[in-house]
Phi, psi and omega in degrees: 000140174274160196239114171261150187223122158252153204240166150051023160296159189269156207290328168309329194274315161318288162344302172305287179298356173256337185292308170306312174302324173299301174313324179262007180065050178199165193291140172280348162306319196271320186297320179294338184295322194279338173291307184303322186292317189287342172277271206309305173309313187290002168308131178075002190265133201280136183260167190264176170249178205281346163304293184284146296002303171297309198303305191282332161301340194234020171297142139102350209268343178119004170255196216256128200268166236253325188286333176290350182285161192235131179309125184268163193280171194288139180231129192264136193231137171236176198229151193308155174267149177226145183276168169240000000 
């Protein structure tokens, strides 16, 4: 296994990471190694934007393109009476 050494990090970020690893139950050692890991797997991967993300979590459930939808009927609103 390589062995990485970072120097001169700020004591707030030290501080984080150690607050995060203890919140997953694990060594501030092991959480940057899963931080490093998740950078990395995610390299080079083009990101989506967030329209198209929600679109593809909901791909295939059955619903309807927008134009097929059927228009609710006109409802007539009148605004509340208030007593005196």
């Amino acid at each position: 296994m390589a062995q990485l050494i970072v120097r001169n990090i700020e004591e707030s970020v030290k501080e984080k990471l150690r607050r995060r690893a203890k919140r997953h139950g694990r060594s501030m050692e092991e959480e940057v190694r899963d931080i490093l890991r998740d950078a990395a797997k995610n390299e080079g991967r083009q990101r989506k934007g967030l329209g198209t993300e929600i679109a593809e979590l909901f791909q295939g459930i059955g619903l309807k393109p927008s134009e097929e939808l059927e228009k609710p009927p006109r409802m007539r609103l009148r605004a509340p009476g208030f007593a005196e």
